[in-house]
C-alpha positions in Angstrom: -5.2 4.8 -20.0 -3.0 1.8 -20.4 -0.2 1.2 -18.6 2.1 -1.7 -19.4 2.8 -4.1 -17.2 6.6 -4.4 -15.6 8.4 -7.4 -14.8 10.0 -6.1 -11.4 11.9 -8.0 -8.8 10.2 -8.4 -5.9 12.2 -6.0 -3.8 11.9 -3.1 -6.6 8.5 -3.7 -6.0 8.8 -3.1 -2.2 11.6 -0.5 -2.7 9.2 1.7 -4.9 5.9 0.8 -2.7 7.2 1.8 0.6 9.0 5.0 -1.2 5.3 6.0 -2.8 3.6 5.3 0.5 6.1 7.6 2.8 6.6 10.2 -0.2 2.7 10.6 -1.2 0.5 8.7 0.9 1.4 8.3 4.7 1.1 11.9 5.5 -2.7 11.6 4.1 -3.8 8.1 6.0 -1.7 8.2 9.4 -3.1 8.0 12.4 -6.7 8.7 10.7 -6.8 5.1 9.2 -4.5 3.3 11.4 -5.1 -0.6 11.1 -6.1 -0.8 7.7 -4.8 -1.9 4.6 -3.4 0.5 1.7 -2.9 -1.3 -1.6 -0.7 1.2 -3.9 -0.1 1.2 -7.5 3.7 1.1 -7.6 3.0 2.7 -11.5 1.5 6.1 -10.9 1.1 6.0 -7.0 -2.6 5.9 -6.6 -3.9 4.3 -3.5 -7.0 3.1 -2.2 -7.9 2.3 2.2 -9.8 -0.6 2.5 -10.4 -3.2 5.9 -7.8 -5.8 4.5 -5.9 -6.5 1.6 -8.8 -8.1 -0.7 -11.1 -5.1 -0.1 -8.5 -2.6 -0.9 -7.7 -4.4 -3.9 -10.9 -4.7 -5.0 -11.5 -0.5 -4.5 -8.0 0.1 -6.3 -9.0 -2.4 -9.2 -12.1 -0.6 -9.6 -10.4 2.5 -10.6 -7.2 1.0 -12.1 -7.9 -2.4 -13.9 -4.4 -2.9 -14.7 -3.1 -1.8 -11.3 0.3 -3.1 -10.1 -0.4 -3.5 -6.1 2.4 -3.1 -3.1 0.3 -3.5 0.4 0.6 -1.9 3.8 -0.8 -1.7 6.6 -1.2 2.2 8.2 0.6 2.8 11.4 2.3 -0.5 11.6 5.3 -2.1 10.3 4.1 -5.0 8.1 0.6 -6.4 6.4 1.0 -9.4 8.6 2.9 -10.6 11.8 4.3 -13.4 13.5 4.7 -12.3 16.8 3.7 -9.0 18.3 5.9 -6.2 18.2 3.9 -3.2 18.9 2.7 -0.5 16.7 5.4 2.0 14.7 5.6 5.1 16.9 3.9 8.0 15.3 5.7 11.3 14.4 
């Protein structure tokens, strides 16, 4: 299947990642995989868990070739920090 590629803002790309990832794919990964990476096609919402952002990519890629990725990381607030600011609470 080919998918063609959007030209999206940067924060439509965030917008529609984090709205996949608490709409699809949070209720399937927290807490089970909590500290790793999910890398999320923002086009049809498939995801793939991997131990950081390259190897998620790399699984997701596998499947999807023309994949357009959005990152997080499960049970925390963002992929990378400056600072510590503790874990998100779980619900």
């Amino acid at each position: 299947m080919v998918i063609p590629k959007l030209h999206l803002p940067k924060e439509e790309v965030a917008s529609r990642g984090k709205a996949i990832y608490e709409a699809q794919v949070r209720s399937q990964v927290d807490p089970e995989y909590l500290g790793k990476v999910v890398a999320i096609d923002i086009s049809i919402g498939e995801f793939a868990i991997g131990e950081n952002s390259l190897n998620a990519a790399d699984i997701l890629l596998t499947q999807l070739p023309d994949a357009q990725i959005w990152f997080t990381r499960v049970g925390h607030r963002a992929m990378h920090r400056i600072g510590y600011a503790g874990p998100m609470e779980l619900s």
